[in-house]
SEZA-360339 format. One record per atom (N, C-alpha, C, O, CB): x, y, z; residue in three letters. Coordinates in steps of 0.1 Angstrom, whole numbers, padded with zeros to 4 digits, always signed. Glycine has a CB too. Example, Ala and Ser with C-alpha at 12.3 -4.5 7.8 and 13.67 -1.06 7.14 Angstrom:
BEGIN
+0132-0057+0078Ala +0123-0045+0078Ala +0132-0033+0078Ala +0142-0033+0085Ala +0113-0045+0090Ala +0128-0022+0071Ser +0137-0011+0071Ser +0129+0000+0079Ser +0134+0011+0080Ser +0141-0006+0057Ser 
//
This chain:
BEGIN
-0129-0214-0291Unk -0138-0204-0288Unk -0142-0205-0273Unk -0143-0195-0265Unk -0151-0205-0297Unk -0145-0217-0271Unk -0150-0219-0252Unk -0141-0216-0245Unk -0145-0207-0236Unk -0153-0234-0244Unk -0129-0218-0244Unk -0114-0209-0236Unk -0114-0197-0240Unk -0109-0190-0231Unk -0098-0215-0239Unk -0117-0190-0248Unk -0115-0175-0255Unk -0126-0167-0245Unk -0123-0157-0238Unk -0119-0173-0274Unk -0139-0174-0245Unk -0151-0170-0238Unk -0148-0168-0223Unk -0152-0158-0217Unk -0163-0180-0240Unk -0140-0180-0217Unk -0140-0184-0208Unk -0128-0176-0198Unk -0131-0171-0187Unk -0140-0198-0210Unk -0118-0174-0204Unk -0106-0165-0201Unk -0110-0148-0203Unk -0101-0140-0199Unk -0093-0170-0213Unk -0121-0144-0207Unk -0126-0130-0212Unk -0134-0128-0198Unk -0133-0119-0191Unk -0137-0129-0228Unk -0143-0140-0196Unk -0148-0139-0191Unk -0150-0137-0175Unk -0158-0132-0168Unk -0150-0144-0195Unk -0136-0145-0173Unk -0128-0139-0162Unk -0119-0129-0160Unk -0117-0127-0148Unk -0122-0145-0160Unk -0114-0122-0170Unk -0105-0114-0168Unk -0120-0100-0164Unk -0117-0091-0156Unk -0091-0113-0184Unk -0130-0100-0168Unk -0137-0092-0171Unk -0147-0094-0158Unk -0154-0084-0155Unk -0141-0092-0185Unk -0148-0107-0149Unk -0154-0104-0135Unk -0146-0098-0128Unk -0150-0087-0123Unk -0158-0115-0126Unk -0131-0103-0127Unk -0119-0098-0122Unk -0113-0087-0121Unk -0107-0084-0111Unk -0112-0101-0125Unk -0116-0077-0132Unk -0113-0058-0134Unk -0123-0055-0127Unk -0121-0047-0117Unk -0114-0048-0150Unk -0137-0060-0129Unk -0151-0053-0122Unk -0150-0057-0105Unk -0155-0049-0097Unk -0167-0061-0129Unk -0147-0063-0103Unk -0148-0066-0089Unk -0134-0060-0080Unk -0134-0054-0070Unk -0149-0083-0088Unk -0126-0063-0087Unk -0111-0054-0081Unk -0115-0038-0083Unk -0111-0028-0076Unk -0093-0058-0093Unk -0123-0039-0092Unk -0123-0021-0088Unk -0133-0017-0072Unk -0132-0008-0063Unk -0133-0009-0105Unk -0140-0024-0073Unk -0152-0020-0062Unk -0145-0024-0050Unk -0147-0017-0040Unk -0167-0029-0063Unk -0136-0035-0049Unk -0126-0037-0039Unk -0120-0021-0033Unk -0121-0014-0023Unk -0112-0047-0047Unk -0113-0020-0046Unk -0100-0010-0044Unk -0109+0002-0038Unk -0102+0008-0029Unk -0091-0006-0060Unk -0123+0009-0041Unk -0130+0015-0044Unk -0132+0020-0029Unk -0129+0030-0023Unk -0140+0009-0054Unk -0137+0009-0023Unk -0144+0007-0007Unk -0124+0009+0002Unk -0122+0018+0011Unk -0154-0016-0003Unk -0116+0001-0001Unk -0105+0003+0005Unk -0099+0017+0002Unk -0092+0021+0012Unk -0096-0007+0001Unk -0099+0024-0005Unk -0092+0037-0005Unk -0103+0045+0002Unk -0099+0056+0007Unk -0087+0044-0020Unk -0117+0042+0003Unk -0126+0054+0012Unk -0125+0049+0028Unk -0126+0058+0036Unk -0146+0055+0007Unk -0123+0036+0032Unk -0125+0033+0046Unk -0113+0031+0049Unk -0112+0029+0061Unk -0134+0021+0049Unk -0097+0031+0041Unk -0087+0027+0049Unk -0075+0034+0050Unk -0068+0037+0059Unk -0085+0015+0046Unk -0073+0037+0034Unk -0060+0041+0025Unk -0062+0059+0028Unk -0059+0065+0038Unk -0061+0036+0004Unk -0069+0063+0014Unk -0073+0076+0010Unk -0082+0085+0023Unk -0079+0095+0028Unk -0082+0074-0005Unk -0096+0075+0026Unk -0102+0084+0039Unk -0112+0091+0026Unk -0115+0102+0030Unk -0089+0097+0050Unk -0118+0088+0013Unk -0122+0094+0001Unk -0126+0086-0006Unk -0119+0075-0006Unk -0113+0102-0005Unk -0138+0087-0015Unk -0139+0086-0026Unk -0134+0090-0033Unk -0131+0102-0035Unk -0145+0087-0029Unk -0129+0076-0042Unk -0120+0085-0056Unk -0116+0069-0064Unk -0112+0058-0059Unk -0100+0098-0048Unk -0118+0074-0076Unk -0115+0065-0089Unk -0102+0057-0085Unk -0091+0062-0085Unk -0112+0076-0105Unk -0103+0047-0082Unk -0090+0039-0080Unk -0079+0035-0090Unk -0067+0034-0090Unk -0093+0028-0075Unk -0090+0033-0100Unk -0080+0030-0115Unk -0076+0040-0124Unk -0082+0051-0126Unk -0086+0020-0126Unk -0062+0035-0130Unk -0059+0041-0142Unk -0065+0048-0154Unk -0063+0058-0161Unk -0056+0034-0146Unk -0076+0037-0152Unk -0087+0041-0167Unk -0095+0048-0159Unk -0097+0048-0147Unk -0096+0027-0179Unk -0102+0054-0170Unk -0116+0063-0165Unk -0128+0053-0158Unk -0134+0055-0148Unk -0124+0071-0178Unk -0128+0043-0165Unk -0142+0036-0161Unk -0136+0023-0149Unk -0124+0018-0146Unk -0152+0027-0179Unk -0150+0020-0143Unk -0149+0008-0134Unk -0141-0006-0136Unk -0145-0017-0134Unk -0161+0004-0134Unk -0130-0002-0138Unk -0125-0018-0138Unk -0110-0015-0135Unk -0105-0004-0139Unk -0127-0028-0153Unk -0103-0025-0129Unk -0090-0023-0129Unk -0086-0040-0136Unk -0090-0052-0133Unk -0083-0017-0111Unk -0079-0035-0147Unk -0072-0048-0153Unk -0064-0056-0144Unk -0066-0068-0145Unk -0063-0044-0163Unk -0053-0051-0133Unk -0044-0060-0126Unk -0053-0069-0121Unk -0050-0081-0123Unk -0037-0054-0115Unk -0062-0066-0117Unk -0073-0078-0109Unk -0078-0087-0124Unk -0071-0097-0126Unk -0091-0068-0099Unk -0084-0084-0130Unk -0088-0093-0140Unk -0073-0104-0143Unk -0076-0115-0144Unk -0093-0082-0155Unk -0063-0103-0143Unk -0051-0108-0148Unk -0048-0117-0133Unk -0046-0129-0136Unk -0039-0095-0153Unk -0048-0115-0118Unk -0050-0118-0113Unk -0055-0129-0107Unk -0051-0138-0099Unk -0050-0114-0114Unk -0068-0127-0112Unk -0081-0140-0112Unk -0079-0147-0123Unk -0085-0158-0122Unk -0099-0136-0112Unk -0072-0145-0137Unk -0066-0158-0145Unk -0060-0163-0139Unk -0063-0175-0136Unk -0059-0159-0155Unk -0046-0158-0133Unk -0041-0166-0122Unk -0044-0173-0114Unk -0039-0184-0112Unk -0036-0163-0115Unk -0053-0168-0108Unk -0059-0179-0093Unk -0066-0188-0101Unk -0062-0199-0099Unk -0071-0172-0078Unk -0074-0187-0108Unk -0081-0197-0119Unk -0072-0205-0123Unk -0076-0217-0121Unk -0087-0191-0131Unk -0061-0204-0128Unk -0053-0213-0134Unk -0045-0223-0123Unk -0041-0235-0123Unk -0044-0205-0143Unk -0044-0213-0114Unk -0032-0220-0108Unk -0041-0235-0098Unk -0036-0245-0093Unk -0022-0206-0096Unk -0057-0230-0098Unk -0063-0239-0092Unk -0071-0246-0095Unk -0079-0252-0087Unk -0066-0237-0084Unk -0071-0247-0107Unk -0078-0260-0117Unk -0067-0270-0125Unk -0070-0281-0128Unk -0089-0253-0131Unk -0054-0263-0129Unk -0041-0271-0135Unk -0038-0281-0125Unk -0037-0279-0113Unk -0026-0261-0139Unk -0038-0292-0133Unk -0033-0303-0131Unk -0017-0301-0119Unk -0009-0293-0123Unk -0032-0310-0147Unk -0015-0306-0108Unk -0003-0306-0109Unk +0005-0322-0107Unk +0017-0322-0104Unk +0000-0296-0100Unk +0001-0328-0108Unk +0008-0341-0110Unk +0008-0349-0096Unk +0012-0361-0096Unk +0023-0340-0117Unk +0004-0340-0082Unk +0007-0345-0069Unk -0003-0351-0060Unk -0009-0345-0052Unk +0011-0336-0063Unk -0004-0369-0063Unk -0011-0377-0057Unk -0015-0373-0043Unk -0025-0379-0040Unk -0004-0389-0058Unk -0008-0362-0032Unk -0014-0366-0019Unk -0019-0350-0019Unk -0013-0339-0020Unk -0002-0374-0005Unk -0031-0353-0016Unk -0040-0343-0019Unk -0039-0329-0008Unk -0044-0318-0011Unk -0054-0351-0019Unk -0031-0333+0004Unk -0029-0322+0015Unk -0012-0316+0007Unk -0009-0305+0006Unk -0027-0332+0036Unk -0007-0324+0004Unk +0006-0314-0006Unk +0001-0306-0015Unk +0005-0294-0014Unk +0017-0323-0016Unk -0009-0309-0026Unk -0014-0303-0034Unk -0023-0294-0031Unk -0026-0287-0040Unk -0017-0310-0041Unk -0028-0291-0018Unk -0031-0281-0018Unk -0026-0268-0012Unk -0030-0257-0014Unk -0038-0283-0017Unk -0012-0274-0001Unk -0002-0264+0003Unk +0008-0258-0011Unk +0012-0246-0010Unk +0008-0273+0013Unk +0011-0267-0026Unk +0020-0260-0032Unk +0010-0254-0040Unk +0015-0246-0048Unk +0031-0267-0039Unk -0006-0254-0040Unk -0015-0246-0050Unk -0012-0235-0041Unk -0002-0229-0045Unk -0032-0251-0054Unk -0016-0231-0032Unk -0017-0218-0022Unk -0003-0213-0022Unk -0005-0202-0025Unk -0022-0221-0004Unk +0008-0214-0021Unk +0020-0211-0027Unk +0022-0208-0038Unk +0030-0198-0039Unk +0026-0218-0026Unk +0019-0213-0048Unk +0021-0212-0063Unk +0014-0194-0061Unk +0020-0183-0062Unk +0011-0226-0077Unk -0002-0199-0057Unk -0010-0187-0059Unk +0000-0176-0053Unk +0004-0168-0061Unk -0025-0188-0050Unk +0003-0175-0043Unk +0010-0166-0031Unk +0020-0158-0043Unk +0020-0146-0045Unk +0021-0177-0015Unk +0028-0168-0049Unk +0038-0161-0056Unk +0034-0155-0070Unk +0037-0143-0074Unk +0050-0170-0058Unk +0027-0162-0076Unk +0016-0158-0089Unk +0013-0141-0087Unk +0018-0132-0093Unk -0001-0169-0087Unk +0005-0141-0078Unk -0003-0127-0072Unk +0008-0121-0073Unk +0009-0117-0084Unk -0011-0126-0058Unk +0021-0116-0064Unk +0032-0112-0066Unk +0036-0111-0078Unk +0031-0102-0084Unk +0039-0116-0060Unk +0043-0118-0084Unk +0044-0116-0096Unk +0038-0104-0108Unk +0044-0096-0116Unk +0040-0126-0098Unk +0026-0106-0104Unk +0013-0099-0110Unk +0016-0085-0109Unk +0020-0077-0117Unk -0003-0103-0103Unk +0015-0084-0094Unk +0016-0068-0089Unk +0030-0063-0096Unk +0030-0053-0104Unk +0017-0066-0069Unk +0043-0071-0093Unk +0050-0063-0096Unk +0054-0057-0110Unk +0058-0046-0113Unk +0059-0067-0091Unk +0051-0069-0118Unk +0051-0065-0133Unk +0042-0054-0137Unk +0045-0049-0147Unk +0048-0076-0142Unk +0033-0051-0132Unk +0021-0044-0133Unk +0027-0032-0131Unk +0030-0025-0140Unk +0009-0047-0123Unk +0031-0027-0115Unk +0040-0020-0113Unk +0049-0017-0121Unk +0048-0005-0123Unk +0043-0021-0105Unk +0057-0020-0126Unk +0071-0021-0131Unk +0067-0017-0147Unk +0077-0012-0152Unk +0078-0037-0127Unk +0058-0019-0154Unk +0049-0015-0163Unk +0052-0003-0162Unk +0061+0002-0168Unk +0035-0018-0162Unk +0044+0004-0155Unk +0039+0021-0157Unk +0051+0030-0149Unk +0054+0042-0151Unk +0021+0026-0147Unk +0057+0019-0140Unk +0071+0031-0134Unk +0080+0031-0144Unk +0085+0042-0147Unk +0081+0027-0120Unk +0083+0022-0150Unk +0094+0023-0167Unk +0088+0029-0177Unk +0093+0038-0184Unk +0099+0008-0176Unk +0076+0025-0179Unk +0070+0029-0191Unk +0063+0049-0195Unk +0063+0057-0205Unk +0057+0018-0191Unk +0059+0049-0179Unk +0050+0059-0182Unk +0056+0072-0167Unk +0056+0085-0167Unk +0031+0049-0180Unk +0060+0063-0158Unk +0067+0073-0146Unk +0059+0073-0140Unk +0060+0084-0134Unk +0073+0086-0147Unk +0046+0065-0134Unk +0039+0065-0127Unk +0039+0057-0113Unk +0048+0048-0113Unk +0031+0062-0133Unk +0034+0058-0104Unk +0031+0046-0096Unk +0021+0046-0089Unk +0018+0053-0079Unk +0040+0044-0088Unk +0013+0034-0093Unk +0002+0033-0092Unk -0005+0026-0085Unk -0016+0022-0088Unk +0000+0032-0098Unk +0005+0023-0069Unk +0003+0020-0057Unk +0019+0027-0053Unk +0027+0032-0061Unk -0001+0003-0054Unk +0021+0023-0034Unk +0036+0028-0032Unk +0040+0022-0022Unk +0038+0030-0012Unk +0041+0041-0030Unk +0046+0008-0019Unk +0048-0001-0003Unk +0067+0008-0004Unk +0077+0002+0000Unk +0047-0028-0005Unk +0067+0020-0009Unk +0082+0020+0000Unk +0085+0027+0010Unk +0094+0036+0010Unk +0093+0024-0006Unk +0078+0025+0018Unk +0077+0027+0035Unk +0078+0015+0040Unk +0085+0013+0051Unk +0062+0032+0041Unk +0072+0003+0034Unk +0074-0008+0041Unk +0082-0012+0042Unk +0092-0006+0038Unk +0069-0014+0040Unk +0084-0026+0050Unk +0098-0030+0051Unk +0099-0044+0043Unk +0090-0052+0041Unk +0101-0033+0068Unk +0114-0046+0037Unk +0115-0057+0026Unk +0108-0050+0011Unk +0106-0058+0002Unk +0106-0073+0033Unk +0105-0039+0010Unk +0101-0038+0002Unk +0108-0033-0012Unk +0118-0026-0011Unk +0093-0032+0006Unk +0103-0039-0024Unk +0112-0040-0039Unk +0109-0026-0045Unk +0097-0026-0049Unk +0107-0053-0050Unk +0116-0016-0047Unk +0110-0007-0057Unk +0098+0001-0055Unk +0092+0009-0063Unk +0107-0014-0066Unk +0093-0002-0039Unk +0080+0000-0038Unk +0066-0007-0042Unk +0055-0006-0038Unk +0081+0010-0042Unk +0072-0014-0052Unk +0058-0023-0058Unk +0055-0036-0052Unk +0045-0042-0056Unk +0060-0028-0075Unk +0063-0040-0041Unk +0064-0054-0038Unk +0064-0051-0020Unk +0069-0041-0015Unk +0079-0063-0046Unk +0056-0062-0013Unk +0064-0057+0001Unk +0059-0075+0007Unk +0049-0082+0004Unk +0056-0038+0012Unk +0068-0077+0013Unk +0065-0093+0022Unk +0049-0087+0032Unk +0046-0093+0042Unk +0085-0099+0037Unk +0043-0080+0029Unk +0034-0081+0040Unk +0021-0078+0032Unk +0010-0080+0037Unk +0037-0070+0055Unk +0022-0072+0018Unk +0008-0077+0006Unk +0009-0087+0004Unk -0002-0093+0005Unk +0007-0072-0007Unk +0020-0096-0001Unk +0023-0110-0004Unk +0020-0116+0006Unk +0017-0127+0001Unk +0036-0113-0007Unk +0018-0117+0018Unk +0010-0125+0025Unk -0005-0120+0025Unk -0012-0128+0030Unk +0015-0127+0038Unk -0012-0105+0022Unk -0024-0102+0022Unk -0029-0111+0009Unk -0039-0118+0008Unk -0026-0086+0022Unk -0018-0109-0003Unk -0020-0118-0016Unk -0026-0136-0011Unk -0037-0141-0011Unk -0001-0119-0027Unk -0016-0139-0007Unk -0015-0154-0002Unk -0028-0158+0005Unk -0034-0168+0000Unk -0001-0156+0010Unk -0036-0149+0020Unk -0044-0155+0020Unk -0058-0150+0014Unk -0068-0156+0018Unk -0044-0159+0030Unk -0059-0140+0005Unk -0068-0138-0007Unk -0065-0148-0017Unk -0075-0151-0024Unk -0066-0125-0013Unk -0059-0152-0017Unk -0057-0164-0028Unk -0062-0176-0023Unk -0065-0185-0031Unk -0042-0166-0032Unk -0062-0177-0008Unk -0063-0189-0002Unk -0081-0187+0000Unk -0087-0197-0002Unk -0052-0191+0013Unk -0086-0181+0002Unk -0097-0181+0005Unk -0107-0180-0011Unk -0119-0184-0013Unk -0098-0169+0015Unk -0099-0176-0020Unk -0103-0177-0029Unk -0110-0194-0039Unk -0120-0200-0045Unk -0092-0171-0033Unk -0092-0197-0032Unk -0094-0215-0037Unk -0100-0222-0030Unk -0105-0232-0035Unk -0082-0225-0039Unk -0102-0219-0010Unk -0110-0225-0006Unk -0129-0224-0009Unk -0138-0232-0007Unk -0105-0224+0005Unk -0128-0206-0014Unk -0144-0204-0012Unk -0155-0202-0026Unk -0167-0203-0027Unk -0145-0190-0004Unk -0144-0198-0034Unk -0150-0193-0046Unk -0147-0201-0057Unk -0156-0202-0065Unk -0146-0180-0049Unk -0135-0207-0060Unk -0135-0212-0072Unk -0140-0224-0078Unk -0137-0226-0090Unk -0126-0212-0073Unk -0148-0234-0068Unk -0153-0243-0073Unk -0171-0237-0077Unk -0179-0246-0081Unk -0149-0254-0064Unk -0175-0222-0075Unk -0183-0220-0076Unk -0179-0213-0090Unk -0181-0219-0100Unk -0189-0215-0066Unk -0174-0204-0089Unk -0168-0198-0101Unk -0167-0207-0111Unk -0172-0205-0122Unk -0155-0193-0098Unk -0161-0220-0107Unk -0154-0227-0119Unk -0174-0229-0129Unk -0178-0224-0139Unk -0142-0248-0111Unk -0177-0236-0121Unk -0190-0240-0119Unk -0198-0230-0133Unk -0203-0235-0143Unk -0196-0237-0101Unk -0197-0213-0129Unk -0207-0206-0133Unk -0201-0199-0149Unk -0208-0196-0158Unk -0211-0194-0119Unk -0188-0199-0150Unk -0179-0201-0157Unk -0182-0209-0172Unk -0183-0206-0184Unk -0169-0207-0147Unk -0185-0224-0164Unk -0189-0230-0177Unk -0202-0232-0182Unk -0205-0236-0193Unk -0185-0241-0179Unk -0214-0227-0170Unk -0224-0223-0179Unk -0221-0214-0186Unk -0220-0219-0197Unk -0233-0221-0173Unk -0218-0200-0187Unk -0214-0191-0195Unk -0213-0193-0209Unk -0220-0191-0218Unk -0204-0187-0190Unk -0198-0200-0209Unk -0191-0209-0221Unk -0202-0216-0227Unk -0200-0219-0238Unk -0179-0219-0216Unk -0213-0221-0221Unk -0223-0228-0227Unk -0238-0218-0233Unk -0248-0220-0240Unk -0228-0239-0214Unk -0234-0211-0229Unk -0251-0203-0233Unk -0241-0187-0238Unk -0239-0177-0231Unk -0266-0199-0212Unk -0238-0189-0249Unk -0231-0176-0256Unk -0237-0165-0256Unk -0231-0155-0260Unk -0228-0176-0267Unk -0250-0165-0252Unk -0264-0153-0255Unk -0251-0143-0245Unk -0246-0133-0250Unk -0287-0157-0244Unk -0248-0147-0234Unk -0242-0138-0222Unk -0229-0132-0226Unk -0225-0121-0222Unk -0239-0147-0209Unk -0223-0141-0236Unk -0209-0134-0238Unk -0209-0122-0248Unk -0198-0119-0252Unk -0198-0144-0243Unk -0219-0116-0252Unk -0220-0097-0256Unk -0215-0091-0250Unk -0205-0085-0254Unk -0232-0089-0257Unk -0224-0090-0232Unk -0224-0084-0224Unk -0206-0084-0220Unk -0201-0072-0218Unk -0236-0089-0214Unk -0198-0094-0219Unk -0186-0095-0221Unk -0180-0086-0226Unk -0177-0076-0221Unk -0184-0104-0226Unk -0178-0091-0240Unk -0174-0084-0250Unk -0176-0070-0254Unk -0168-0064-0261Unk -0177-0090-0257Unk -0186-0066-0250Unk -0191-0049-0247Unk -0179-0044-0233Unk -0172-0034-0233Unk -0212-0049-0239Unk -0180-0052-0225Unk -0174-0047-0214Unk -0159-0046-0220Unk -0155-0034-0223Unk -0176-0057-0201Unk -0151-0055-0223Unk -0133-0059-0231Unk -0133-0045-0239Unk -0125-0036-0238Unk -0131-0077-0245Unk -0145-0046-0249Unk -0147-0034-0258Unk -0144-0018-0251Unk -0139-0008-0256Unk -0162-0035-0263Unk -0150-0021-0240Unk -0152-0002-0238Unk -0139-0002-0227Unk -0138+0009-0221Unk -0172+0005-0229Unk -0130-0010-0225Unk -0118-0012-0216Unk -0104-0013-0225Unk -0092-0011-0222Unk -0120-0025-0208Unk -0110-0015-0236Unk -0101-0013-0249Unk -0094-0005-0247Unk -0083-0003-0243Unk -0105-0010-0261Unk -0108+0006-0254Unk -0108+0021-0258Unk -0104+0029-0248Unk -0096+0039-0250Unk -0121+0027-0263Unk -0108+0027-0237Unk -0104+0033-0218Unk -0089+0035-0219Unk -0081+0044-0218Unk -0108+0019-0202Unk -0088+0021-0220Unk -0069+0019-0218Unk -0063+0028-0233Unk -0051+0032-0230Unk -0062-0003-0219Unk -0067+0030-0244Unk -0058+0034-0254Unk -0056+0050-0253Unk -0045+0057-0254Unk -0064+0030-0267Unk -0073+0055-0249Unk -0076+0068-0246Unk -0065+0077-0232Unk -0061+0089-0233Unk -0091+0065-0241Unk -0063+0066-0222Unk -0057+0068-0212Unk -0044+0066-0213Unk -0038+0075-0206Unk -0060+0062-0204Unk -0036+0058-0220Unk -0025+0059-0225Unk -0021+0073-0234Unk -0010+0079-0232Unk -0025+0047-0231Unk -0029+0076-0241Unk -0026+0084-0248Unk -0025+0095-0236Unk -0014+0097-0231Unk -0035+0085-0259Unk -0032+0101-0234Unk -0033+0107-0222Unk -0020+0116-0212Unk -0015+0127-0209Unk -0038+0097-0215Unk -0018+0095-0208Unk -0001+0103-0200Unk +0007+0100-0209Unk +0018+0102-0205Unk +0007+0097-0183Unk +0006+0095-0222Unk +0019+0100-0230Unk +0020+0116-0229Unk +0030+0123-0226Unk +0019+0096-0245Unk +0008+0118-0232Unk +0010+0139-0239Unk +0012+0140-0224Unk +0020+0150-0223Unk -0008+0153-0248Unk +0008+0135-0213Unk +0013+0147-0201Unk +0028+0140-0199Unk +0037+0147-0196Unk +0002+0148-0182Unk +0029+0133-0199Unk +0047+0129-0199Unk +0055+0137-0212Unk +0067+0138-0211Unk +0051+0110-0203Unk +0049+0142-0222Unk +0053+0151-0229Unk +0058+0164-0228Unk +0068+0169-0233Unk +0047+0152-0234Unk +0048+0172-0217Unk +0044+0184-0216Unk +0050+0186-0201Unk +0050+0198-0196Unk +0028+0185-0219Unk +0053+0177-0194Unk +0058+0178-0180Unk +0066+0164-0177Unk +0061+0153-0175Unk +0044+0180-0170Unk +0083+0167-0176Unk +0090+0155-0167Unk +0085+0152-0156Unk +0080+0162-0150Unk +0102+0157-0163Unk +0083+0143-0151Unk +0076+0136-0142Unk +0087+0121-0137Unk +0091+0113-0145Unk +0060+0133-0150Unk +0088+0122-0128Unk +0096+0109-0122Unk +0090+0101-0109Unk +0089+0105-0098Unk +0110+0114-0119Unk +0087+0091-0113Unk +0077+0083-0107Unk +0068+0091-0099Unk +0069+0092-0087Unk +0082+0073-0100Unk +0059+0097-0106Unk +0049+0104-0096Unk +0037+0096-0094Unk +0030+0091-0103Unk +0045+0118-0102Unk +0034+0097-0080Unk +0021+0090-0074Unk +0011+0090-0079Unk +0007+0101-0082Unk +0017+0093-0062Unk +0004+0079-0082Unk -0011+0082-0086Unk -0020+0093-0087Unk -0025+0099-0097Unk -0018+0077-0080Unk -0022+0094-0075Unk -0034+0108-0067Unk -0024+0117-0077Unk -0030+0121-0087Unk -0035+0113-0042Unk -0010+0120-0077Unk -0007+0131-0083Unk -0009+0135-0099Unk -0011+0146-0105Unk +0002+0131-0080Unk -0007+0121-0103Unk -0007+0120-0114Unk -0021+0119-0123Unk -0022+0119-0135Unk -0001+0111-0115Unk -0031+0118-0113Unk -0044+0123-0116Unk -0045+0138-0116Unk -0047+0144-0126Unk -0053+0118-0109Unk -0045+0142-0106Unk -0044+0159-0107Unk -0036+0169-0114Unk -0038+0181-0115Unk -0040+0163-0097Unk -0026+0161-0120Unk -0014+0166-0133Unk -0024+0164-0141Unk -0028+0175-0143Unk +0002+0157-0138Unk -0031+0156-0149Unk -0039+0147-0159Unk -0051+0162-0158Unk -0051+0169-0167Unk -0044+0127-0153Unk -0060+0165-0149Unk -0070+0168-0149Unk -0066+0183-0155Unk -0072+0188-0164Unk -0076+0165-0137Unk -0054+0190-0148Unk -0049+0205-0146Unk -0046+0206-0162Unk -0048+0216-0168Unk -0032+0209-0133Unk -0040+0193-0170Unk -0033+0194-0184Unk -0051+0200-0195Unk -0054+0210-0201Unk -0024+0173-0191Unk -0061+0182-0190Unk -0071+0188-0198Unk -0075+0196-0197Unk -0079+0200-0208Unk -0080+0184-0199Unk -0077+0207-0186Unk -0083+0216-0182Unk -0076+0230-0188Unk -0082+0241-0192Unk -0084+0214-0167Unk -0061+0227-0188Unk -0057+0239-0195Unk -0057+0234-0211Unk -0058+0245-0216Unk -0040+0245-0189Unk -0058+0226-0220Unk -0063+0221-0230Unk -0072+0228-0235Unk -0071+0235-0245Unk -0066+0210-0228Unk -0084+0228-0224Unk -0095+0234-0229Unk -0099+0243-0226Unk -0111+0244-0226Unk -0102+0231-0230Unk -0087+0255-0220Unk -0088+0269-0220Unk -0080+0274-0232Unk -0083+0285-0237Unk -0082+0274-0206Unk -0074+0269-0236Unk -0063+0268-0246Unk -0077+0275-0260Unk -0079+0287-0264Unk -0056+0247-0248Unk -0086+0257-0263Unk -0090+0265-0271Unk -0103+0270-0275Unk -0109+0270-0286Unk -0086+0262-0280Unk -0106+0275-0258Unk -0114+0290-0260Unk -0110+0299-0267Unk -0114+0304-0277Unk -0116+0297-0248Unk -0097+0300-0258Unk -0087+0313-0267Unk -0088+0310-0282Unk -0092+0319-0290Unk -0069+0312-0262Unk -0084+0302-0285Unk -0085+0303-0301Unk -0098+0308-0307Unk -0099+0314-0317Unk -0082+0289-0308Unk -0110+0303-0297Unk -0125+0304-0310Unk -0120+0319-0309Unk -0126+0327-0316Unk -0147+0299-0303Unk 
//
C-alpha cells in the first residue's frame, strides 16, 4: 500500500507540474500563446508524471557502485537516457496509435522520427541533473511523509480519478475523429482544431435533428 501511495503520488506531482511547465513554455517560447498543452482536457500531462518515476527511481535504486563520484556520473546518465526513452515511447504511442504528434524535433538535427533529437536529450540530461542534485532528496523526504499520513492520499486519488476519465474521454475522442477524417501524423495544434471543428459540427448536427 505505501509504494502504491507513494508511486501515485508521484506520478500525480509530475502530470501537475509538467503541465504548468509546458504551459509557460509554449506562451514565452514555442507557441507565443496560451493554449492547453496536453492531450487531455484538464491540467496535467501524464509524460511528466512517468518521467519523475523515472528520475525517482533512477536516484534512490541502489546501484551497487562503492565510489561515490562514479555513482553519481552513471545516475545522471542512466537519468539522461531514461527521460529519452520516456519521450520517445510516448511519442511513438500516439504516432502509431492514434496519428498524432504531440511534439515535432524533425527540423532538428540527429533527430528520430521527430520524437527524439540529441539536443532535448541533453535539455533531458541536465533537468534530470538538477533534479537529483536539487529536488530529490527533498522530494524523497516529503514523499514519505505523505505515505505516512494517508488523510492526504484522497486528494491523490481524486486527482488519478479525474485523469482516468480525461484520458478515456479523450481517447475516445480521436478515435471518432480518426474515424471521420484520415489524418497522418497530424500536429497537435492541428489536431486540436480538427477535434474542436468535429464537436462543433456534432452539435450542429443535432440541433438539426431537435
Amino acid at each position: 500500500m505505501k509504494y502504491l501511495v507513494i508511486i501515485s503520488t508521484l506520478f500525480v506531482i509530475g502530470s501537475l507540474i509538467g503541465w504548468i511547465i509546458e504551459l509557460f513554455f509554449r506562451r514565452f517560447v514555442s507557441q507565443k500563446k496560451w493554449m492547453n498543452p496536453g492531450f487531455l482536457t484538464g491540467p496535467y500531462l501524464p509524460i511528466y508524471g512517468f518521467g519523475v518515476l523515472a528520475l525517482y527511481a533512477v536516484s534512490n535504486i541502489p546501484l551497487g557502485i562503492t565510489n561515490q563520484i562514479v555513482d553519481i556520473i552513471v545516475r545522471i546518465l542512466i537519468i539522461g537516457v531514461a527521460m529519452t526513452v520516456v519521450e520517445f515511447i510516448a511519442g511513438l504511442i500516439f504516432i502509431k496509435g492514434l496519428k498524432v504528434k504531440l511534439w515535432d524535433y524533425s527540423k532538428r538535427k540527429g533527430n528520430i522520427m521527430g520524437i527524439i533529437c540529441p539536443s532535448f536529450s541533453l535539455i533531458w540530461l541536465v533537468v534530470g541533473s538538477l533534479y537529483y542534485f536539487l529536488l530529490n532528496p527533498f522530494l524523497v523526504e516529503g514523499i514519505t511523509w505523505i505515505s505516512e499520513n494517508l488523510i492526504y492520499t484522497y486528494f491523490v486519488g481524486m486527482v488519478m480519478g479525474a485523469m482516468a476519465v480525461d484520458f478515456a474521454y479523450s481517447i475516445h475522442l480521436a478515435t471518432k475523429l480518426k474515424e471521420y477524417k484520415e489524418i497522418a501524423n497530424l500536429r497537435f495544434e492541428d489536431f486540436k482544431k480538427e477535434l474542436k471543428n468535429r464537436i462543433k459540427q456534432l452539435h450542429q448536427n443535432k440541433e438539426k435533428i431537435k
